[in-house]
N, C-alpha and C positions, 0 to 999 in steps of 0.2 A: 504494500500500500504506500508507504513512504517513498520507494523508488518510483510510482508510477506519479507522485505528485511531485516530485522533481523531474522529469520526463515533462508532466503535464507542463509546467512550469516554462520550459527551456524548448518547450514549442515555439513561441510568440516574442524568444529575448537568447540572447546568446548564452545570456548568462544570469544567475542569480543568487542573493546570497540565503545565507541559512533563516537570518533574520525574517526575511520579507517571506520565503514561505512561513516561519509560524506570523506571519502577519496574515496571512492568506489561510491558513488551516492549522488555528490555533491547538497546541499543545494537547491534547485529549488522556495521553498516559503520563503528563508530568516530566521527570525527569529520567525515566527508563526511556521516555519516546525518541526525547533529545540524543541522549547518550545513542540510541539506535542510528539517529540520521549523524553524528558524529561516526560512527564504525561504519556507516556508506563511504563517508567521505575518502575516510581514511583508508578504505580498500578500495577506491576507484580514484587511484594518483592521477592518473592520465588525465579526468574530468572533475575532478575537486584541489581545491587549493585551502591551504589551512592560511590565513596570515596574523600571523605571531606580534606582529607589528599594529594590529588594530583592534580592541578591544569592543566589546557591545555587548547589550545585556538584552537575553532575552527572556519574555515576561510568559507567565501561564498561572491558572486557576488550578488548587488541590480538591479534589473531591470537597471539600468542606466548605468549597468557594473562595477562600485564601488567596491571598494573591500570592505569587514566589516568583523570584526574579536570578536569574547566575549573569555573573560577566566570565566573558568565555571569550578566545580569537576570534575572529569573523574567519565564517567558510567560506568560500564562492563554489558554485555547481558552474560547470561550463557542459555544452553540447561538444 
């Protein structure tokens, strides 16, 4: 499911970063979800870039309605 909304994503843009999908199809399992589209990234070198140099926080709801927020590098997905 995550792969096919990074796909969807990078239909209509070259490229996109980790951010703007959960801006696009917020967070639903939290921080196991996240952690999942970080281990895409990082197994598909060719079409993910981690940059180390740029930080950003991304935001999602706990079950409880909570807010929870991590600063984390920014990924970019490329086609």
């Amino acid at each position: 499911m995550l792969q096919a909304r990074i796909r969807k994503a990078l239909q209509n843009k070259p490229q996109i970063t980790l951010q703007e999908i959960c801006q696009l199809h917020p967070l639903e399992k939290g921080l196991s979800e996240l952690v999942a589209y970080m281990n895409l990234a990082c197994q598909d070198n060719a079409n993910a870039l981690v940059d180390n140099q740029k930080e950003v926080d991304i935001h999602w709801l706990n079950e409880s309605g909570d807010g929870k927020s991590v600063k984390m590098p920014s990924i970019i997905f490329t086609r």
